[in-house]
C-alpha positions in Angstrom: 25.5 -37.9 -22.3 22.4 -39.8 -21.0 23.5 -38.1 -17.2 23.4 -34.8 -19.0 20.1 -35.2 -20.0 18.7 -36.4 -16.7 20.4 -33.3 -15.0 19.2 -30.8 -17.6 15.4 -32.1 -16.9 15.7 -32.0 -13.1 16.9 -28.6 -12.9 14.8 -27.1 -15.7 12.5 -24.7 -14.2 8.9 -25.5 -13.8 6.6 -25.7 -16.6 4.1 -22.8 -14.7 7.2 -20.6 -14.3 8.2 -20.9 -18.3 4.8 -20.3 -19.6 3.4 -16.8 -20.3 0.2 -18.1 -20.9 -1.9 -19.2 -17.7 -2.1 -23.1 -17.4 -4.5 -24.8 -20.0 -7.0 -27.0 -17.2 -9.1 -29.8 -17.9 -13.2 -29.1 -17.8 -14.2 -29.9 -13.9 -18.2 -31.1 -14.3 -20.6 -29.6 -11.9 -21.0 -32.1 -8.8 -25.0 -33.4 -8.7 -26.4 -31.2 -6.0 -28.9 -32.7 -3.8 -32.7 -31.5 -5.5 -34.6 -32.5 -1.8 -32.0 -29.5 -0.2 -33.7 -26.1 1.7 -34.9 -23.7 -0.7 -35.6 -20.2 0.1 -37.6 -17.9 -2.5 -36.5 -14.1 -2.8 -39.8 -13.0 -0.7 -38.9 -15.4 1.7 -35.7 -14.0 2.4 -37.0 -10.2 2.3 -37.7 -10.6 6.5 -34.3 -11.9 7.1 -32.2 -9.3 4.8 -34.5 -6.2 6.5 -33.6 -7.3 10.0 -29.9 -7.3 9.0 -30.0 -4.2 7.6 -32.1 -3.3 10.8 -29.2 -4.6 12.8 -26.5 -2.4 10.6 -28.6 0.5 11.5 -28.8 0.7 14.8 -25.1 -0.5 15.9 -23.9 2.3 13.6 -22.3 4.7 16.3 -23.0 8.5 16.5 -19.7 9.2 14.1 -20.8 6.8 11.4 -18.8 4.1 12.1 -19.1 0.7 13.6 -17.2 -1.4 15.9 -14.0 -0.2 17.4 -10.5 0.4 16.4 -9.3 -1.5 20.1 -10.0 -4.9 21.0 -13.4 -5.7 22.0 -13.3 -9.2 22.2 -11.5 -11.6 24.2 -10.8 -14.1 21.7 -8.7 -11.4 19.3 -6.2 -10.1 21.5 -2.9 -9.9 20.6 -2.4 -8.1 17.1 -1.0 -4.6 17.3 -3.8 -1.9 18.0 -3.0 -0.8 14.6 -4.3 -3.4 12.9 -7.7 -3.2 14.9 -8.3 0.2 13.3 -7.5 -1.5 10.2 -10.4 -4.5 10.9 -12.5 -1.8 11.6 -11.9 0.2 8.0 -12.3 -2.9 6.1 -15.7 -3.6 8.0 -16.9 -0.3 7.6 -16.3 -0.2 3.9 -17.9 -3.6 3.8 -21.1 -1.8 6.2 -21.1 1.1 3.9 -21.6 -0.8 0.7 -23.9 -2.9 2.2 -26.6 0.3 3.2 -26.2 1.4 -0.1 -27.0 -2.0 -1.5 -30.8 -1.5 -1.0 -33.9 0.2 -1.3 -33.5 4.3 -0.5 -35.7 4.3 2.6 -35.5 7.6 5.1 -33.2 5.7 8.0 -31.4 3.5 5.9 -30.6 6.7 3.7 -29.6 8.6 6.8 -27.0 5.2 8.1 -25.7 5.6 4.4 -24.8 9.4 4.3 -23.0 8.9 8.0 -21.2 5.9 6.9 -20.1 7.5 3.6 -18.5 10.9 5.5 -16.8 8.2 7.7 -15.3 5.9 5.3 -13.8 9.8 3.3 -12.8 11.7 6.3 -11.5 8.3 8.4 -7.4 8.3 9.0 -5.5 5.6 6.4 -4.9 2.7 8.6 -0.9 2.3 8.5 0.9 -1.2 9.1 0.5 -3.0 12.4 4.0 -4.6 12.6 6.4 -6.0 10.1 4.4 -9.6 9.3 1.2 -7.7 10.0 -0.3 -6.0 6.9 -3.6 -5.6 7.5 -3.8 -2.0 6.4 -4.0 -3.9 2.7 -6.8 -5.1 3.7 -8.9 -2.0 4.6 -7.1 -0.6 1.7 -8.7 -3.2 -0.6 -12.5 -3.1 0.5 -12.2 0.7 1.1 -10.9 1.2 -2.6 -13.8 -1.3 -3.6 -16.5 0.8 -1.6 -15.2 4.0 -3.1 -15.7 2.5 -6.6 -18.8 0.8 -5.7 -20.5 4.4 -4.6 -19.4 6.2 -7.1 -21.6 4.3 -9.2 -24.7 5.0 -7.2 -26.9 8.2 -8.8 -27.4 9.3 -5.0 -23.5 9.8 -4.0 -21.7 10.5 -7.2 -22.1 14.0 -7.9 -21.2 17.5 -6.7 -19.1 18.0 -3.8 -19.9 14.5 -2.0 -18.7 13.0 -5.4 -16.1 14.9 -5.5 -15.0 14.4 -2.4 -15.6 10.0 -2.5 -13.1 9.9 -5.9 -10.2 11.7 -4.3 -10.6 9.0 -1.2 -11.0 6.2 -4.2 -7.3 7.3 -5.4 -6.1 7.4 -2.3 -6.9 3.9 -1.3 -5.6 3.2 -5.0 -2.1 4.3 -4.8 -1.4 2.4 -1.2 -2.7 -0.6 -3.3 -0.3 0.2 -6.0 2.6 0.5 -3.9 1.2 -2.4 -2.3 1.2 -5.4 -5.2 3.6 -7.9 -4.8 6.3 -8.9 -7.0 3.8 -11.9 -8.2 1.6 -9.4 -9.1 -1.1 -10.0 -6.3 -2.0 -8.6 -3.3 -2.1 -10.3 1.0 -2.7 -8.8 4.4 0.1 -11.0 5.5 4.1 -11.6 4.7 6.6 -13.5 5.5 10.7 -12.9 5.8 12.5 -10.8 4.2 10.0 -8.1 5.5 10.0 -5.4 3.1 7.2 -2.6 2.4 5.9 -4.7 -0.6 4.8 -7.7 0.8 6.8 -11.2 -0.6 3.9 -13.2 -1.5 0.2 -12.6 -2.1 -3.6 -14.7 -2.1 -5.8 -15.7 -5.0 -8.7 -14.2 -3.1 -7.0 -10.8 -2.5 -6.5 -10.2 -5.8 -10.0 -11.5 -7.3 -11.7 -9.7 -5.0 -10.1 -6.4 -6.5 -9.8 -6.9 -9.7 -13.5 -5.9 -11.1 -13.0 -2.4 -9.2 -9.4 -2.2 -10.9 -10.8 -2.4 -14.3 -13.5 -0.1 -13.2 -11.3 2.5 -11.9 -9.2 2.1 -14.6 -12.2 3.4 -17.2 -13.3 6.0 -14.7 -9.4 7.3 -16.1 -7.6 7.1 -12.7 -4.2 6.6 -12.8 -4.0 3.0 -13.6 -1.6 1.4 -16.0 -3.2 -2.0 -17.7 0.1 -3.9 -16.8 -1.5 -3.7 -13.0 -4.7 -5.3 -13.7 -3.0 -7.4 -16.1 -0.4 -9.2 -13.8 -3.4 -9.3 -11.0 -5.6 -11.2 -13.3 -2.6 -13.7 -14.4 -1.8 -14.1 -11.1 -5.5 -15.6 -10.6 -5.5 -17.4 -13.6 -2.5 -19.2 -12.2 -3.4 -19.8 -9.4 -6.3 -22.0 -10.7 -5.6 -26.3 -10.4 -6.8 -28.8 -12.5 -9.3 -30.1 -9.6 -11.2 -26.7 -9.9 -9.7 -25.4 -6.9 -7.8 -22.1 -6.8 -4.5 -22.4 -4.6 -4.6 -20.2 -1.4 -1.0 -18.4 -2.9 0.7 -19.3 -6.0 3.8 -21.6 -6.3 6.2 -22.8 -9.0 4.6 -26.2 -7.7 1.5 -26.7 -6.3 0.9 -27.8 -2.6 -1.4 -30.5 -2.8 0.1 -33.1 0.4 -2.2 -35.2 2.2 -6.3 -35.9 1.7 -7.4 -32.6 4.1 -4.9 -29.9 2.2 -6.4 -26.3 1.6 -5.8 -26.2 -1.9 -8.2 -29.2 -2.2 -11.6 -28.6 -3.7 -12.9 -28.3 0.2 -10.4 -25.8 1.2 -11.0 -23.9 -1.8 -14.8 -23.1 -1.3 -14.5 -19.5 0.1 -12.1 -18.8 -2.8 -13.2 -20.7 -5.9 -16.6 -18.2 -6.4 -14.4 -15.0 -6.3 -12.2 -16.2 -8.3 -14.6 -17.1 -11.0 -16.4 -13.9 -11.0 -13.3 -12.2 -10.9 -12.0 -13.8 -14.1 -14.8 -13.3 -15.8 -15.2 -9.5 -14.8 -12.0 -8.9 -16.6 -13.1 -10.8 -20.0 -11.8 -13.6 -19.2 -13.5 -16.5 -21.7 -11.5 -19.2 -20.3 -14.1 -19.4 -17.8 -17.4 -20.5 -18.5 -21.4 -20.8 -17.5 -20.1 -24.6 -16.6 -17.3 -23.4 -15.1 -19.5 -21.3 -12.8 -21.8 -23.8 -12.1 -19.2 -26.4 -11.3 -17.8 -24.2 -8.4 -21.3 -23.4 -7.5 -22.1 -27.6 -7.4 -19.3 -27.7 -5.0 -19.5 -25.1 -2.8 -23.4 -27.1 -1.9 -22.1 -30.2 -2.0 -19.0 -29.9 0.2 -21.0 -27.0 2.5 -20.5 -29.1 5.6 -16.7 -27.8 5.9 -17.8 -24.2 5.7 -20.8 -25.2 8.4 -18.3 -27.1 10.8 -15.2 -23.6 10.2 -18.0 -21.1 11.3 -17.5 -19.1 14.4 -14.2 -21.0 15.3 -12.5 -18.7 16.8 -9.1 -20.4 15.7 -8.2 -19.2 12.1 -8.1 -22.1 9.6 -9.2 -25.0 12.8 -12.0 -26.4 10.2 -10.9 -29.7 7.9 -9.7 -28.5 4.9 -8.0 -25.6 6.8 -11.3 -23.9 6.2 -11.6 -20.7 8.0 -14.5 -19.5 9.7 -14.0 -16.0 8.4 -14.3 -17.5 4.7 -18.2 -18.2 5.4 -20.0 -15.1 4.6 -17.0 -13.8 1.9 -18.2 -17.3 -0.2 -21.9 -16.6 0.0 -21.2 -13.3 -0.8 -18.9 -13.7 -4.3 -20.8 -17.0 -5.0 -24.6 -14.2 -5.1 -22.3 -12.4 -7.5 -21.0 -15.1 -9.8 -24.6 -16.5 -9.9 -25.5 -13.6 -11.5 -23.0 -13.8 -14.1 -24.7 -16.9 -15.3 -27.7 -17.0 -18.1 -30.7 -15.1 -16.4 -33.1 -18.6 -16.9 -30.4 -20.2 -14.5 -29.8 -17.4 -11.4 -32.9 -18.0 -9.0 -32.4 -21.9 -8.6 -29.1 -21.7 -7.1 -30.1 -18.2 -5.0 -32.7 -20.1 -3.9 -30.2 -22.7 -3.0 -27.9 -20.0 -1.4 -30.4 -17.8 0.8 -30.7 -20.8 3.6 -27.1 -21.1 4.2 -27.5 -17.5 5.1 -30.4 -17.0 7.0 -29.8 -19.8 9.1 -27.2 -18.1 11.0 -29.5 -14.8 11.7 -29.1 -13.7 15.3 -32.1 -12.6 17.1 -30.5 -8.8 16.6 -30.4 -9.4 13.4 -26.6 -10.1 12.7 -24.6 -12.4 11.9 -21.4 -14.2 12.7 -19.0 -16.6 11.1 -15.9 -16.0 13.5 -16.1 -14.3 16.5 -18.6 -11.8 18.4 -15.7 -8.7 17.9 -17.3 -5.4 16.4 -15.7 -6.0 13.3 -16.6 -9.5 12.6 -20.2 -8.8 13.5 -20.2 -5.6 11.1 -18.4 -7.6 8.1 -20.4 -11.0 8.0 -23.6 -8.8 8.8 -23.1 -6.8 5.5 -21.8 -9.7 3.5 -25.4 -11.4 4.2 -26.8 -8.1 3.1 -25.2 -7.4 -0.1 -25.3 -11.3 -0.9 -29.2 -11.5 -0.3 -29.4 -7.9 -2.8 -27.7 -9.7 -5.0 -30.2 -12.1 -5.0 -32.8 -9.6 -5.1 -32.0 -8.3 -8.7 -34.1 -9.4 -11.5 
């Protein structure tokens, strides 16, 4: 009897696997953040974010577009030229967003309108080879732009509106035939290749999730069970530490003091994944929930500081990636302001340095490579991260 029990225990599924309900975490406390840090006010920031925009601007090519859909850097070869084009859909959708951000000025306007007839008339980017699914990824900022603009008095109506929401449900339904089995989304896979991909990333998912439920009330053809297995998938993926796992598992991978799914490694995802959370209602997450990410994210900045503009994906401790910099700034602007009004400018003002310090004379920015794409996407991540911190 007593071997029949000890069997019956050992091959019991996992507790995460036989819950419906998302696991029930302990309250992480905000870290102390250091109060003798760089501060930056919003009007000292204003020179920075116009000579980004400035940047945007003039490396927008005569079509509308930035970058190139081939290799223009010596450090990215070897992807199929597929998924360049793909890089350079997801930047431009990132560029796009960023112009309309801001103030309507005459050239900034003018960037914006070219940019927008890109990002509608622009091919779909297709997949780049069976592990390589990087067309999810244009797929899921240019189905966030699309959303984004629609919203914006300028662009929504007549034809040009017209014309930006039949792009929007195009994006939508690769996406849709696009979620994994988990019910998330990756711009990677692994064996058995298959046209849905067989696993999918926390910060994938978050960072689609707000534009789901946005969609889904603009009466697109969305069924809740989508956003709803998208937002569990998040929800699960969350650890008692306050770190969100990189991918979900029946078990967590937590091996060894420098994993990824350790509070460090989980810096460029634990902000979106927050704001995604509570975008979709979610009152499992908290103000101190927010500000405990937010705590860590300055306290533990180092490990973003020492992964920027490695040129080796995931070469920083933590397997921090340097394309994870501008992505955290950007989604922790936007959980900030989620927070009680009385409490947003101290940690923007915390924020903008990490930010501005990386300003190129041009006017860009980096955080992985010089490659058109990387330039465009950490460029307008700064931008729309430093509007964000422009809104009262």
């Amino acid at each position: 009897m007593s071997l029949l029990l000890v069997a019956s225990v050992l091959l019991a599924p996992p507790a995460a696997l036989q819950e419906d309900e998302p696991r029930v975490l302990p309250r992480v406390e905000a870290p102390e953040v250091d109060r003798e840090v760089r501060r930056l006010s919003m009007e000292e920031s204003r020179a920075s974010l116009e000579r980004a925009v400035g940047f945007l601007i003039e490396s927008q090519t005569p079509e509308g577009t930035w970058g190139s859909q081939a290799p223009d850097c010596l450090l990215e070869l070897g992807f199929a030229l597929e998924t360049y084009y793909s890089w350079q859909v997801g930047a431009h959708a990132l560029g796009t967003m960023a112009l309309a951000a801001g103030p309507d000025e005459p050239r900034r306007r003018a960037a914006l309108d070219r940019a927008v007839e890109w990002l509608i008339e622009a091919r779909p980017s297709t997949r780049g080879a069976d592990w390589d699914v990087d067309k999810v990824w244009s797929t899921l900022y240019g189905f966030v732009a699309c959303v984004e603009l629609l919203e914006d008095p300028r662009l929504k109506e007549g034809e040009l509106g017209a014309r930006l929401d039949a792009r929007g449900r195009e994006f939508l339904s690769v996406l849709l035939d696009h979620q994994s089995e988990m019910g998330g989304w990756a711009y990677y896979d692994d064996p058995p290749y298959d046209r849905v991909q067989t696993w999918a990333t926390s910060f994938c998912t978050a960072l689609v999730l707000p534009s789901l439920v946005r969609a889904k009330e603009r009466g697109w053809d969305l069924e809740q069970r989508v956003i709803d297995r998208a937002l569990k998938y998040v929800q699960r993926c969350m650890l008692p530490n306050g770190a969100y796992e990189y991918d979900l598992n029946p078990q967590a991978r937590l091996t060894g003091i420098e994993h990824i799914n350790r509070i460090e490694g989980s810096l460029g995802r634990t902000q979106v994944c927050h704001w995604a959370r509570l975008a979709c209602g979610d009152e499992r997450v908290t103000a101190e929930d927010v500000e405990a990410g937010l705590g860590a994210l300055f306290q533990h900045h180092g490990f973003l500081d020492h992964a920027r503009t490695r040129p080796v994906p995931h070469e920083g401790f933590h397997a921090n990636a340097g394309y994870f910099y501008f992505f955290a700034h950007y989604y922790a602007a936007k959980v900030i302001n989620t927070l009680p009004e009385a409490r947003r400018e101290e940690w923007h003002a915390l924020l903008r340095p990490h930010i501005t310090k990386t300003q190129w004379t041009s006017g860009a920015m980096s955080d992985f490579m010089d490659a058109g794409y990387a330039l465009t996407s950490a460029t307008a991540f700064s931008i729309l991260a430093l509007e964000e911190g422009m809104k009262r």
